[in-house]
N, C-alpha and C positions, 0 to 999 in steps of 0.2 A: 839690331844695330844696322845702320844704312850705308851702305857700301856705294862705288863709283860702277854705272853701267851708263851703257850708248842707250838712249831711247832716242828711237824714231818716229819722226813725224810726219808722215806720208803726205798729208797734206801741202808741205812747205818743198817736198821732192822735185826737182826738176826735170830728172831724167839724164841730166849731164853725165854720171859716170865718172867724173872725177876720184869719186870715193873708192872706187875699184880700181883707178889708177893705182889712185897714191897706195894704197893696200898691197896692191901685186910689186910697184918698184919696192917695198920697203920688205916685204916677204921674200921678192925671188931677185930682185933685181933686176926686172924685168918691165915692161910696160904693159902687161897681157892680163887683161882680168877674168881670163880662164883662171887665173889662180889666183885671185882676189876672196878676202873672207868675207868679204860683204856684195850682196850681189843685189842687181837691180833689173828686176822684171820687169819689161813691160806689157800690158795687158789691155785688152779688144781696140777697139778706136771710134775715138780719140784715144791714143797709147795715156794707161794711167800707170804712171810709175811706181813700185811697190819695193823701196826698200827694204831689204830680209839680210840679219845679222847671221851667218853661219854659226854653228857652235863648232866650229873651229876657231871660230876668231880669239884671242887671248888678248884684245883691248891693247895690244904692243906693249904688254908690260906695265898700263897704267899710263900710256900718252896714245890713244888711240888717231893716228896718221887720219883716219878718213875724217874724223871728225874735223883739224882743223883744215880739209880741203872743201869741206861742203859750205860752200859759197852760199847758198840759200839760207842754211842752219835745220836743214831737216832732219840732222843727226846732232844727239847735244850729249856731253859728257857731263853727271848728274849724280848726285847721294838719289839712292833709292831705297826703298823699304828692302827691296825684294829683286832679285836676278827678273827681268823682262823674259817674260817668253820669247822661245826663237824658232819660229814656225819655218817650217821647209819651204824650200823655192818652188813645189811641186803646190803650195798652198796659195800665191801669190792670186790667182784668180779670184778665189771665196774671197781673200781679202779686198781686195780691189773691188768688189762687186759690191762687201759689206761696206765698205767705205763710202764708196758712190752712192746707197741705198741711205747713208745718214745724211748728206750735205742737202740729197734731192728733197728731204721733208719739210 
């Protein structure tokens, strides 16, 4: 049965940060995305931005805030098969690196 998750599109990231605004105003009431559930790495340079879903994030109940601030659409609210893996922010590099390693082919 396919359920609603955030899949991200690294590719369409911009780097903005928005997503981790609007996440920390709607969590803490705050503007600080220290406490944002969605965090945005960026990685060697040219900075390659890597969007990474915390598994604290709880999708605000089924209206996920970051999603409609990402201006790009690198983040989409979607039926999926299957819960998206939610790799750590401490992973953001290998990602970045395997991502750069498919576009360059």
């Amino acid at each position: 049965m396919a359920e609603r998750h955030i899949e991200v599109k690294m590719e369409k990231c911009t780097g903005c940060r928005l997503c981790e605004l609007a996440c920390s105003i709607i969590k803490t009431g705050e503007f600080n995305p220290r406490h944002s559930r969605i965090k945005i790495s960026l990685v060697n340079i040219p900075e390659i931005p890597v969007p990474i879903v915390l598994e604290s994030c709880d999708y605000c109940f089924g209206n996920p805030v970051c999603v409609r601030f990402c201006l790009p659409k690198a983040l989409e609210w979607k039926e999926m098969e299957g819960k998206p893996a939610r790799p750590k922010v401490s992973d953001a590099k290998r990602i970045a690196e395997d991502w750069l390693a498919s576009v360059s082919q």
